[in-house]
N, C-alpha and C positions, 0 to 999 in steps of 0.2 A: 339563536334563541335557546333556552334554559327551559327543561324541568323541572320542574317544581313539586313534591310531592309533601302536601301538611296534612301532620298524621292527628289526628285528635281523638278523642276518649268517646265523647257524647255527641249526639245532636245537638245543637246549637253553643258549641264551645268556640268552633268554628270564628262566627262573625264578634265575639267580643276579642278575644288575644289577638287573631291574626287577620282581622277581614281589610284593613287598610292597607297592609301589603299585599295581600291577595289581590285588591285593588292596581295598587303599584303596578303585581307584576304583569298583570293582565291586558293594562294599559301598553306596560312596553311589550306585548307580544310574545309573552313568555307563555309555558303550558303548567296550569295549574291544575292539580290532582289532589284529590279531596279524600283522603282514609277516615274513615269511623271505626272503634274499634268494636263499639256497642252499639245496643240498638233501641238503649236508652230506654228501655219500658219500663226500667221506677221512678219514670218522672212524674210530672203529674198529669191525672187524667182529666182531660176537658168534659164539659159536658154535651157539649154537642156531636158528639162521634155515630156518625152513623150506622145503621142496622149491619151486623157483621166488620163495621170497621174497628180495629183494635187501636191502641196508643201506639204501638210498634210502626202501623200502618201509617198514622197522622206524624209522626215524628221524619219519617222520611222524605211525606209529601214537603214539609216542612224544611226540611235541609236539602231538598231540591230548589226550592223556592230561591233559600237564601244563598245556594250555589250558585246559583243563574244571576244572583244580584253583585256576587264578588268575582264573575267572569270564572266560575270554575270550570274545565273543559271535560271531567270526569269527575264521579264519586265512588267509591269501594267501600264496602262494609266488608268486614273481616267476620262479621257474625256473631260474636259472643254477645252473651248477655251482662246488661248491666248488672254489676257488683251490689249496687248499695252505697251509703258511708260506711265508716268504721265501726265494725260492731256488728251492723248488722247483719240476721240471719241469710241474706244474698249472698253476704261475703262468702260461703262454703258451698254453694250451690255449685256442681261439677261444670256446669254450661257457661258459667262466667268469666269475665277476663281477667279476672285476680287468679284463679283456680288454674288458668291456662298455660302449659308449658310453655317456659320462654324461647326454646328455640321453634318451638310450635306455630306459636303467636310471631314469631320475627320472620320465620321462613316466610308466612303468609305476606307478611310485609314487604321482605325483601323479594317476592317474586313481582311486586309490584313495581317497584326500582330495576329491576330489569327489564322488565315490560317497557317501561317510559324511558330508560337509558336516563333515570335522573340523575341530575348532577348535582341535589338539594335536600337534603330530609330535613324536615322542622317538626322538631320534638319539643318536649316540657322539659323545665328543668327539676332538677335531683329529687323535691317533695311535690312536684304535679301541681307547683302553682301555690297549694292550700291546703294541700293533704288526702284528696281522695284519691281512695284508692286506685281505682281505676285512671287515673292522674297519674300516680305515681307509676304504676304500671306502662304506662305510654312511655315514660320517660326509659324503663328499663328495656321495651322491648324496640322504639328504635334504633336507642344504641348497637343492642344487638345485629336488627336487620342493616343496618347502616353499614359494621362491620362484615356482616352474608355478602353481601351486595357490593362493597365497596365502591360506596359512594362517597363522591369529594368532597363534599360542606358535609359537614352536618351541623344542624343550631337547633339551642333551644330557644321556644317562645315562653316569655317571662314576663312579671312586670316589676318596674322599680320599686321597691319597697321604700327608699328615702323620700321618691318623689310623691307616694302616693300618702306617706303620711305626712308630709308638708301638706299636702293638698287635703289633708283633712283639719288639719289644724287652722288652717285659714276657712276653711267653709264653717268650723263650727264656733270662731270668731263673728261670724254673722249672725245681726237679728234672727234669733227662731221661727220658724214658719209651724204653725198650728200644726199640730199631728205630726209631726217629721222628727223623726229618730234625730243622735247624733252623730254625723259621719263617725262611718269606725271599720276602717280597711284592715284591722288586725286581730279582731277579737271573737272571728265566726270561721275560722281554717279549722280543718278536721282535725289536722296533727298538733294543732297548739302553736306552730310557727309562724309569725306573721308572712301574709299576702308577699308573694315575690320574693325576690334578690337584692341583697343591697346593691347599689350604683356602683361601688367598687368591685365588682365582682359582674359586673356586664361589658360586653364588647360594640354593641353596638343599637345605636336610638335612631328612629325611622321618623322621621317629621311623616303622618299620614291624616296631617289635620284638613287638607283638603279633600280630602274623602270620608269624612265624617260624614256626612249626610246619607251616603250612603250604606257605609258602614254599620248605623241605626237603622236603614231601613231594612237591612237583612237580617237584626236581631230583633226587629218587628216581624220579621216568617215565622219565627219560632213563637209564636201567640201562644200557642195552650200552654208553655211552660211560663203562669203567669208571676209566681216569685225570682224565676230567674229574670226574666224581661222589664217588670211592671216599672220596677224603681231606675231603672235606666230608664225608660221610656218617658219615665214623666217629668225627668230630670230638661230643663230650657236649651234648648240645642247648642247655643253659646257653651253651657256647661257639659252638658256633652263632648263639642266639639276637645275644648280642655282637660278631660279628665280623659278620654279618650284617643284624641289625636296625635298620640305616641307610641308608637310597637317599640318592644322590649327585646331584645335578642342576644344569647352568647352563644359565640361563633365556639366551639369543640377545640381544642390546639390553637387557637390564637391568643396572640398574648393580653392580656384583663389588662381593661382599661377603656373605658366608656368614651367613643366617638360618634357625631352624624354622622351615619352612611347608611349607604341603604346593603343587603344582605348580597346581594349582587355586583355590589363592586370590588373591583382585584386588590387581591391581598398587599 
C-alpha cells in the first residue's frame, strides 16, 4: 500500500479538487495525508462562533470533519497565514504563505514525506488552479519539497478547462431558472486565466463519480465558508455528480496526453 500525501492551500480546498480520489485511495487501503498550508482566517466569518472561538478555530474543526469523510488518516498544517487574493494588504503580511521562504515552506513539507516514506505528492498545477495566490504558492513549494524529499510521483491536481467550459455552454443552453447567474467557469480567476488546464496538456482523468455523494457531503463540513459551498450545494446531485465526478491530474515527467487511470497505476 501507498502514501499519499495532498498538499492544499486552504481549508476546504481539499474536498472540491481532490476528495474523490482521496475516496479512491482510502477505499484501496492506501494512507492518505492531509497538508494545509494555511489556516485560512480570511475566509469568512460565521456568525455563530462561540465565546472565545476564533474562525482559525471553526475552520479546522471543519477540515477534520471533512477529513474523516475522505478517509484521511492524518492532517498537518504547516501554519502560515492566509495571504489574501491579489492585491490585497495580507499579501505582505511577514506571517503569510506568499511571504514565506521557498525552501522554508518546502522543508516543512518535505519533512512530512519523509515521516510517511510517501511515494505520492499531489500538488496544483503552474497558476494554483485560478490564480490565488496562495494556490500558486502550493504549486511552487511542492515542487520544491517533492525534490528535498525525493519523492517518486509527483502530480498536480487540476481541472479540465475544455471540459469545464463545454459543460457551461450546455447548462446555459437551458431554460433560465429565476435568480441563477449564467454558468461561467472562466471569468472570476484571480490571474485573468481561465479555470484549469486545457485536456491536452493532462495526463490523466479519474472516473470518481461514484463517490460523489460523498465527496458533497464533505464540502458540506466546510459550512461557514458560505460562498464557497452555497452554489455547489444547491446545485441537484445528478448535477453535481456530473460536474464533479472527474479528478483532473498531470503526472510530472510523463508524457501529456490525457488517459482514464487512476493516479496509482504503473507507468
Amino acid at each position: 500500500m501507498s502514501a499519499i500525501v495532498w498538499f492544499h492551500a486552504h481549508p476546504d480546498d481539499e474536498a472540491i479538487l481532490t476528495g474523490g480520489s482521496m475516496l479512491r485511495a482510502a477505499e484501496e487501503g492506501h494512507r492518505n495525508v492531509l497538508v494545509v498550508a494555511t489556516n485560512g482566517d480570511f475566509g469568512e466569518v460565521p456568525d455563530d462562533l462561540a465565546a472565545g472561538e476564533t474562525l482559525v478555530d471553526r475552520r479546522r474543526q471543519e477540515t477534520l470533519a471533512s477529513a474523516a469523510v475522505l478517509g484521511v488518516d492524518r492532517v498537518v498544517w504547516l501554519g502560515y497565514a492566509d495571504s489574501g487574493m491579489t492585491g490585497w494588504e495580507q499579501n505582505s503580511r511577514p506571517d503569510s504563505f506568499l511571504q514565506a521562504g521557498l525552501d522554508d515552506a518546502a522543508r516543512r513539507l518535505a519533512d512530512v514525506l519523509h515521516e510517511e516514506s510517501a511515494e505520492v505528492l499531489v500538488t496544483y498545477d503552474w497558476h494554483g488552479n485560478y490564480g490565488h495566490p496562495d494556490h500558486i504558492k502550493v504549486h511552487q513549494v511542492g515542487h520544491r519539497a517533492a525534490e528535498l524529499a525525493g519523492t517518486p510521483a509527483l502530480f498536480e491536481a487540476t481541472f479540465n478547462r475544455d471540459r469545464l467550459r463545454a459543460m457551461a455552454e450546455l447548462a446555459n443552453r437551458l431554460p433560465p431558472v429565476e435568480g441563477q447567474e449564467p454558468v461561467d467557469f472562466e471569468g472570476d480567476t484571480d490571474d485573468g486565466i481561465p479555470l484549469g488546464i486545457p485536456e491536452a496538456e493532462l495526463t490523466h482523468e479519474v472516473d470518481v463519480s461514484r463517490f460523489a455523494a460523498a465527496k458533497r457531503t464533505a464540502v458540506a463540513c466546510h459550512h461557514s465558508q458560505v460562498t464557497d459551498t452555497s452554489f455547489l450545494l444547491r446545485m441537484p446531485e445528478e448535477v453535481f455528480a456530473a460536474a464533479f465526478g472527474t479528478e483532473w491530474f498531470i503526472r510530472i515527467d510523463a508524457p501529456v496526453g490525457m488517459q482514464q487511470r487512476w493516479i496509482l497505476d504503473p507507468d
